[in-house]
SEROKOL-14565 format. One record per residue: residue in three letters; x, y, z of N, C-alpha, C in turn. Coordinates in Angstrom, 3 decimals, padded with zeros to 6 digits, always signed. Example, Ala and Ser with C-alpha at 12.3 -4.5 7.8 and 13.67 -1.06 7.14 Angstrom:
BEGIN
[ala,[+013.190,-005.690,+007.800],[+012.300,-004.500,+007.800],[+013.200,-003.300,+007.800]]
[ser,[+012.850,-002.250,+007.080],[+013.670,-001.060,+007.140],[+012.900,+000.030,+007.870]]
This chain:
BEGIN
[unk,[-099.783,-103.459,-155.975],[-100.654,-102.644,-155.171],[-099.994,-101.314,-154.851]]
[unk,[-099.089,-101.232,-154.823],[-098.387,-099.857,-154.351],[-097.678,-099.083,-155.296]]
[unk,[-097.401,-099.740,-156.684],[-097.820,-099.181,-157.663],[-098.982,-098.472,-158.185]]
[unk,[-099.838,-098.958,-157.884],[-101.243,-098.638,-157.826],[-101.743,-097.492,-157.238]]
[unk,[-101.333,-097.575,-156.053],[-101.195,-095.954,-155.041],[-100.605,-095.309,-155.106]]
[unk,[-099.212,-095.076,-155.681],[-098.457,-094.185,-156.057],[-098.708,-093.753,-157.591]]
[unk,[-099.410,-094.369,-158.205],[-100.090,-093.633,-159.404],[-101.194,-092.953,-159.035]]
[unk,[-102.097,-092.579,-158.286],[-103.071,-092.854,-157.673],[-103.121,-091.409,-156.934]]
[unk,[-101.707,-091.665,-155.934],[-101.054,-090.548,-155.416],[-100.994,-089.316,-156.379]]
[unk,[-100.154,-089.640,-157.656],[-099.770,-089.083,-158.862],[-101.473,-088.246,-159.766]]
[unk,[-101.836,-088.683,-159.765],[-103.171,-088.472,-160.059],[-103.638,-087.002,-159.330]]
[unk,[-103.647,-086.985,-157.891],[-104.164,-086.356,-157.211],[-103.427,-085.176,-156.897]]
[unk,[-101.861,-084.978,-157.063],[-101.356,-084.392,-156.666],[-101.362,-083.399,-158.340]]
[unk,[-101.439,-083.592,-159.389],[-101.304,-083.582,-160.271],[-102.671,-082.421,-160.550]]
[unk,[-104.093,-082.976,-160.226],[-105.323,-082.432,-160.051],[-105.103,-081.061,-158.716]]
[unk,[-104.623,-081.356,-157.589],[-104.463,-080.252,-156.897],[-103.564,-079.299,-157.768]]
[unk,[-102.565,-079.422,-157.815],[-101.530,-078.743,-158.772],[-102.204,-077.765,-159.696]]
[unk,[-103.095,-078.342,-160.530],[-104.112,-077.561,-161.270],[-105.289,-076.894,-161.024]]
[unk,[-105.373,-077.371,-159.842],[-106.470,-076.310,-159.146],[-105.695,-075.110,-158.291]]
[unk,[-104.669,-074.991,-158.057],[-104.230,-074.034,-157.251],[-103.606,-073.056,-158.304]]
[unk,[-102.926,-073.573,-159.589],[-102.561,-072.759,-160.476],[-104.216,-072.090,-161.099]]
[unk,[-105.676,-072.753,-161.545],[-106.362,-072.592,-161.684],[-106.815,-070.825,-160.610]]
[unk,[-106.400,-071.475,-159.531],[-107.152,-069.941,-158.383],[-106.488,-069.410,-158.414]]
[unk,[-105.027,-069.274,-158.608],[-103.883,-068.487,-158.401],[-104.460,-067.140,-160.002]]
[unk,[-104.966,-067.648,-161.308],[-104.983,-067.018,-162.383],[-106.009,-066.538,-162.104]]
[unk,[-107.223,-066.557,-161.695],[-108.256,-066.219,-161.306],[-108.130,-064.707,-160.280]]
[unk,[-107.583,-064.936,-158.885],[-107.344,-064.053,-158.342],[-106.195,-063.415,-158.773]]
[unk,[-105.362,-063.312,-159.746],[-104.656,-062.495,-160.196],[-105.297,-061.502,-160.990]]
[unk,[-106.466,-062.507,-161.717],[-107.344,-061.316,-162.667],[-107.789,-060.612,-162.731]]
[unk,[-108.507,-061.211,-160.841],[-109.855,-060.375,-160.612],[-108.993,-059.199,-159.550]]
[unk,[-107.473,-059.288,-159.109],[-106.682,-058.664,-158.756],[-106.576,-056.971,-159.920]]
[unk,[-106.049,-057.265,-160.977],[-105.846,-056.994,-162.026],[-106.630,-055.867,-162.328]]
[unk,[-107.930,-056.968,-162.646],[-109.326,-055.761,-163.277],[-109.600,-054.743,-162.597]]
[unk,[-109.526,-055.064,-161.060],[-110.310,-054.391,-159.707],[-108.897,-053.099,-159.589]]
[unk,[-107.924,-053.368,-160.046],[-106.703,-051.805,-160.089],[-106.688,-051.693,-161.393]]
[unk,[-106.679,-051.997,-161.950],[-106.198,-051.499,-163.174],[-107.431,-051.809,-164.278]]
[unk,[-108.424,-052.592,-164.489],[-109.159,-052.550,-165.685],[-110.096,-051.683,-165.658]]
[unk,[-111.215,-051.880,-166.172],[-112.362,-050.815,-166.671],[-113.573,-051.058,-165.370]]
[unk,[-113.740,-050.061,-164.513],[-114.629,-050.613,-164.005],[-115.980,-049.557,-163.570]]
[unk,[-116.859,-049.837,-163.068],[-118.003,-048.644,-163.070],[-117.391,-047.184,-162.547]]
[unk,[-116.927,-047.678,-161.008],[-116.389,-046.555,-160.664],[-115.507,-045.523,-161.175]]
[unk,[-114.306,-046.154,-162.207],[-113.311,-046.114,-162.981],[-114.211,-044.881,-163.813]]
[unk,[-115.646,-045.121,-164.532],[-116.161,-044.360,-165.555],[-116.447,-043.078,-164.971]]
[unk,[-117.028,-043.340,-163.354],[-118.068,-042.015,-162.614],[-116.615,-041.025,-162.727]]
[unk,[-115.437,-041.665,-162.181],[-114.438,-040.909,-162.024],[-114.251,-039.943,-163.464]]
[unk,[-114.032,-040.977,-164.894],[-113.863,-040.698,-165.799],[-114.750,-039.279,-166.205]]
[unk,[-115.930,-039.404,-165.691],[-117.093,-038.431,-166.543],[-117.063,-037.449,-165.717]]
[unk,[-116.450,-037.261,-164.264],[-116.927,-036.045,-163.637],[-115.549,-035.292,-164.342]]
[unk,[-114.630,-035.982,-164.332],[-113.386,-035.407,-164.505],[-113.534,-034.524,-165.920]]
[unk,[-114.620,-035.146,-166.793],[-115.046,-034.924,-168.337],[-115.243,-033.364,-168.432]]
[unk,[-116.428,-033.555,-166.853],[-117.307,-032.689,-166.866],[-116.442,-031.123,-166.121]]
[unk,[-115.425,-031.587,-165.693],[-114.561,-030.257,-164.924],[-114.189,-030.222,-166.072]]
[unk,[-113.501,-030.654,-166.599],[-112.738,-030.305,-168.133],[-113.334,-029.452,-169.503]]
[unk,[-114.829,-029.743,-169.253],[-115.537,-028.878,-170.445],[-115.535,-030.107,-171.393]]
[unk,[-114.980,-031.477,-171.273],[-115.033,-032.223,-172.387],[-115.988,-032.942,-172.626]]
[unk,[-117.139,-032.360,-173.570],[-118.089,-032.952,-174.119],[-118.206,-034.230,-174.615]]
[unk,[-117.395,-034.452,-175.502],[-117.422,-035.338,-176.298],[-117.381,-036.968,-175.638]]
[unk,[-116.118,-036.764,-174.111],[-116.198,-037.736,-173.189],[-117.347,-038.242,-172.392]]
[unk,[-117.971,-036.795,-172.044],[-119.766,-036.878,-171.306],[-120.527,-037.658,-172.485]]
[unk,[-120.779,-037.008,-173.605],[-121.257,-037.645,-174.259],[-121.233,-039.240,-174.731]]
[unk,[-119.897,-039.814,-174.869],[-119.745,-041.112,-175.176],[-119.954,-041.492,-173.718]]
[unk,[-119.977,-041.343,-172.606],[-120.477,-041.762,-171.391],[-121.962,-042.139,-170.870]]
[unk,[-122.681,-041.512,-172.022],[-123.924,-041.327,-171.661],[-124.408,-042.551,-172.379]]
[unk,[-125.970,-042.941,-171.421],[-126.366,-044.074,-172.430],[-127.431,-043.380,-173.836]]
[unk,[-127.262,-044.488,-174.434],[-128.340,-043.935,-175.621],[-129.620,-044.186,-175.198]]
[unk,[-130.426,-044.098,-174.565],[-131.707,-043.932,-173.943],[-131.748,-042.757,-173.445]]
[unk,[-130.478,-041.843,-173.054],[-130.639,-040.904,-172.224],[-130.102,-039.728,-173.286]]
[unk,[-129.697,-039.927,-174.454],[-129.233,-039.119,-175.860],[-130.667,-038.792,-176.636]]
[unk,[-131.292,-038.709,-175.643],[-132.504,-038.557,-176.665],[-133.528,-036.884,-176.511]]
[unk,[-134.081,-036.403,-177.771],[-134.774,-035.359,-177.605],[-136.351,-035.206,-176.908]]
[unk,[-137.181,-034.836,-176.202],[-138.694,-035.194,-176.129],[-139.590,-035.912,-176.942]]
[unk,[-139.250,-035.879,-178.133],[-139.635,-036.787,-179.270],[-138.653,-038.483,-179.508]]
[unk,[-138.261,-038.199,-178.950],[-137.319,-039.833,-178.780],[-135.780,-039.751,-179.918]]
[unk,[-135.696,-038.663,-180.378],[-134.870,-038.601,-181.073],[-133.553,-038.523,-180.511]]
[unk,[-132.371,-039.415,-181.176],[-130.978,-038.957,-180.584],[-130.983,-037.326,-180.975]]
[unk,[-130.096,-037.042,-179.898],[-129.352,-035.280,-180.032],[-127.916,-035.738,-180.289]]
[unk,[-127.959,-034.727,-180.710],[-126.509,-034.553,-181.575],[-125.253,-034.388,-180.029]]
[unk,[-123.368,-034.410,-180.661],[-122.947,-034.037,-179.592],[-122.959,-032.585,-178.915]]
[unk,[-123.629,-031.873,-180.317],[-123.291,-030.385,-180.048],[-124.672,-030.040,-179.343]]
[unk,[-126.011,-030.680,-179.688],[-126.992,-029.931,-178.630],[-127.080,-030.770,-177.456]]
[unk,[-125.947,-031.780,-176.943],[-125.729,-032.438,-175.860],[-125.039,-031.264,-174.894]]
[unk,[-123.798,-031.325,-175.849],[-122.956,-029.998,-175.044],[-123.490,-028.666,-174.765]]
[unk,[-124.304,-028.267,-175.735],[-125.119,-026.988,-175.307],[-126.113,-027.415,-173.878]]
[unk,[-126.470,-028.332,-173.862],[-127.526,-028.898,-172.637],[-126.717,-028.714,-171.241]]
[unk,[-125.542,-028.925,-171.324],[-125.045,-029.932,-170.424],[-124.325,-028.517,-169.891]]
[unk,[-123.970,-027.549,-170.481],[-123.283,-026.065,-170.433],[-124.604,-025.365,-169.803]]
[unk,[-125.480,-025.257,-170.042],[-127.102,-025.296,-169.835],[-127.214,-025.041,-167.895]]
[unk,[-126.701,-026.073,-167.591],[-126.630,-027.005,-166.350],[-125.924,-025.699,-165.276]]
[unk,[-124.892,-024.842,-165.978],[-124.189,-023.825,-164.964],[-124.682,-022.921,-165.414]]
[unk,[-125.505,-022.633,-166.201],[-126.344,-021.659,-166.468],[-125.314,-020.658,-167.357]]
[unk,[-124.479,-021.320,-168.476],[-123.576,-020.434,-169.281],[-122.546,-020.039,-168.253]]
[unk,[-122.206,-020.132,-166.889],[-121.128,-019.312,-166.348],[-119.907,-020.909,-166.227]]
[unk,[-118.842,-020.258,-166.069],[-117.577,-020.658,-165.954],[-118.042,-022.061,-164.595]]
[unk,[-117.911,-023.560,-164.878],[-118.026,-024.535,-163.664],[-116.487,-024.942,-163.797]]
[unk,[-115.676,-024.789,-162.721],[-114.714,-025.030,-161.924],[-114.760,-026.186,-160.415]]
[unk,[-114.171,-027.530,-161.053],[-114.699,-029.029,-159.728],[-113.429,-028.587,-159.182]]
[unk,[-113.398,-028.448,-158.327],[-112.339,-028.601,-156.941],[-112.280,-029.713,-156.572]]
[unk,[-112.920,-030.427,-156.324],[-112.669,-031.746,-155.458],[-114.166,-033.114,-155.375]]
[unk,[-113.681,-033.791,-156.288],[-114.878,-034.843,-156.626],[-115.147,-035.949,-155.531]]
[unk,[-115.666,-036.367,-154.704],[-115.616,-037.363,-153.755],[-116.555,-038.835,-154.411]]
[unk,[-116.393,-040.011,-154.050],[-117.116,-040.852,-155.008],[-117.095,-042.266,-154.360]]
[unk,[-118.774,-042.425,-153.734],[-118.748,-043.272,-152.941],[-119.980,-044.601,-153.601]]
[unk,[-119.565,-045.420,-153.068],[-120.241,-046.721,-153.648],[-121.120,-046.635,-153.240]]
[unk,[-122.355,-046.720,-153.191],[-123.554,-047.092,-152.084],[-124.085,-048.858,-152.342]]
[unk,[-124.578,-049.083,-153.439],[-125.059,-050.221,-153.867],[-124.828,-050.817,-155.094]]
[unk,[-125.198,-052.120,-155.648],[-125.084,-052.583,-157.021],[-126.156,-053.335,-156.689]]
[unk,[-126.727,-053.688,-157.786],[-127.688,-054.519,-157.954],[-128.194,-054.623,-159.447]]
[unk,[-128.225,-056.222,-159.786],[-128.295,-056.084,-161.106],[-127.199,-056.003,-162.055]]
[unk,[-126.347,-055.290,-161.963],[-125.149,-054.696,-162.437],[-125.022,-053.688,-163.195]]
[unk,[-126.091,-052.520,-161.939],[-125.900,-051.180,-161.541],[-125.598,-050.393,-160.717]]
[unk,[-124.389,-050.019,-160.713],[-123.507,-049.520,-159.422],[-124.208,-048.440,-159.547]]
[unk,[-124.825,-048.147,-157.883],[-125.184,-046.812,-157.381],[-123.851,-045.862,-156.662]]
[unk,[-123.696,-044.734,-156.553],[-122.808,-044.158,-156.385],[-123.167,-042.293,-155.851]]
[unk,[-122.707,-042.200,-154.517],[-122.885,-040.903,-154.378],[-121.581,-040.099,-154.796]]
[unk,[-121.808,-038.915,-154.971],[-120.845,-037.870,-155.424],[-120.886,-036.666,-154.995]]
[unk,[-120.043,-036.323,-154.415],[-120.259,-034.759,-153.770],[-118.649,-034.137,-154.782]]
[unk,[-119.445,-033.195,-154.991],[-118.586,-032.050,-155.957],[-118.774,-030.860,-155.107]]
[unk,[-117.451,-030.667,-154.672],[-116.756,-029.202,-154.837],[-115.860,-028.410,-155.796]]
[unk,[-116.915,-027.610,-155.986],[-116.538,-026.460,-157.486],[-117.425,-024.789,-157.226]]
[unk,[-116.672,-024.792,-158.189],[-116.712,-022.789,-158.240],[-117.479,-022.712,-159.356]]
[unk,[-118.757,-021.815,-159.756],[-119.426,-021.596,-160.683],[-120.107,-020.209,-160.558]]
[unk,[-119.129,-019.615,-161.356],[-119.503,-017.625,-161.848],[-118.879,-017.751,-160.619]]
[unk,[-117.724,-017.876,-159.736],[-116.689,-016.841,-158.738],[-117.513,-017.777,-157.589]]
[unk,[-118.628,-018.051,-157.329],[-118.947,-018.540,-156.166],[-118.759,-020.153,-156.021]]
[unk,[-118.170,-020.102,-154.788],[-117.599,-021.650,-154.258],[-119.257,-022.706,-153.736]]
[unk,[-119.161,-023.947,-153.960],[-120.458,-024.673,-154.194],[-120.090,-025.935,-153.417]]
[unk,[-121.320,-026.707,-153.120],[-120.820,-028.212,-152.816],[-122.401,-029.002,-153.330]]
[unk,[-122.334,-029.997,-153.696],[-123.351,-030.796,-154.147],[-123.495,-032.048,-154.201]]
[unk,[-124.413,-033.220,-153.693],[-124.041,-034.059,-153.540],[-125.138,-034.840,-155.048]]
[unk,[-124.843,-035.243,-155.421],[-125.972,-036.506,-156.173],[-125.435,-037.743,-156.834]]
[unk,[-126.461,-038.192,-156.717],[-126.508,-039.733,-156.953],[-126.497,-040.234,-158.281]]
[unk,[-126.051,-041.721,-158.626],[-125.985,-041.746,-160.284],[-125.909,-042.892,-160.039]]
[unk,[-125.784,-043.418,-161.281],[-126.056,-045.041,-161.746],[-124.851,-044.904,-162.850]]
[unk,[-124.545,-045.868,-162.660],[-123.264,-046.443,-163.736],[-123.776,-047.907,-164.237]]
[unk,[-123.854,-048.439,-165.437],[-124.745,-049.237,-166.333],[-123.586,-049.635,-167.502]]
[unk,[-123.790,-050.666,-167.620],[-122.536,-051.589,-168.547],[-123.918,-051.264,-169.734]]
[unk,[-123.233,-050.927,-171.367],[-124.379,-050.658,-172.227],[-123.055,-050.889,-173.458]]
[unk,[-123.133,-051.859,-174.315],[-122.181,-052.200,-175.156],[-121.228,-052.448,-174.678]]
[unk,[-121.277,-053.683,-173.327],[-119.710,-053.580,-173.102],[-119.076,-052.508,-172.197]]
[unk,[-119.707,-051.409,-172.486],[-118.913,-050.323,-172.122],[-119.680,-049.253,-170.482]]
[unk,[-119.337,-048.887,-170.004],[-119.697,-048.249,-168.525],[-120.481,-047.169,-169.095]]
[unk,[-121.611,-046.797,-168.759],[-122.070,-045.184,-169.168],[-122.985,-044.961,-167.795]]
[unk,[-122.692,-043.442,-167.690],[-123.433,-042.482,-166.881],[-124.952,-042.374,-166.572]]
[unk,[-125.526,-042.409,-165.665],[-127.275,-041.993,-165.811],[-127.179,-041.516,-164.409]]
[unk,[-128.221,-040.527,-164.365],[-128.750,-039.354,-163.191],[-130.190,-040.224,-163.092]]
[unk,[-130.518,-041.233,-162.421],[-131.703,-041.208,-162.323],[-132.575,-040.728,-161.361]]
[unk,[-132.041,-039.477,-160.931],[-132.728,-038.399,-159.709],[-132.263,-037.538,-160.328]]
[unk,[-132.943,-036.354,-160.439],[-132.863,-034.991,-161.129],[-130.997,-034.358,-160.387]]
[unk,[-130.765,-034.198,-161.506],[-129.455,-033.687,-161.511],[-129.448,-032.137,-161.868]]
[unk,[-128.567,-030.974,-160.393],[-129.142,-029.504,-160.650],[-127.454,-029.374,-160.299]]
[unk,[-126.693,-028.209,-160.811],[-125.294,-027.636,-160.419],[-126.301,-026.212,-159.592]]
């Protein structure tokens, strides 16, 4: 009989053992992802930073392909993306000073997100706030304005 319970014992201690190493890998991960992996916010950061930079090509792979499209439904190219998007400061010099980037909601697993940009565009200093959606689309995080977006 007490053989019996000390296997028994053995059993259980054995099962805890593996459940605590079990949560221990878990919250290391979700430790992990949340500093260091890929995450919505991670992208908004990524694309404004794109967008102080002049780097198209980053806006562009940011964007979803629903939103790459011409009035006729056609994808646009990266170059009449970048002409669009240059469009936006009206051809003058956009200079971000200081990007701010706040969570508001998710739902679904679409992070809403406000953004206030301070930047200089043609010599004059600016502030702007708008809203965006960040959208997992292949795996991957991309950008959408689904409220009219003005510099």
């Amino acid at each position: 009989m007490g053989d019996k319970i000390r296997a028994y014992g053995r059993i259980a201690l054995v099962i805890i053992v593996l459940i605590l190493i079990a949560l221990a890998v878990f919250f290391a991960y979700s430790w992990f992802t949340a500093n260091y992996g890929d995450t919505a916010k991670r992208a908004a950061e990524e694309y404004f930073t794109a967008l102080g930079a002049a780097d198209y090509d980053t806006l562009y792979a940011l964007t979803p392909d629903a939103s790459l499209t011409d009035p006729f439904g056609r994808k646009i190219s990266p170059t009449d993306f970048a002409s669009q998007v240059r469009g936006l400061s009206g051809g003058k010099l956009l200079t971000i000073k200081q990007t701010v980037i706040e969570q508001l909601a998710e739902r679904e697993g679409a992070f809403y997100f406000k953004v206030t940009l301070l930047y200089e565009i043609g010599g004059t200093s600016k502030s702007r706030v708008i809203l965006i959606e960040v959208v997992q689309e292949g795996g991957e995080w991309k950008v959408t304005y689904p409220f009219i977006a003005s510099l």
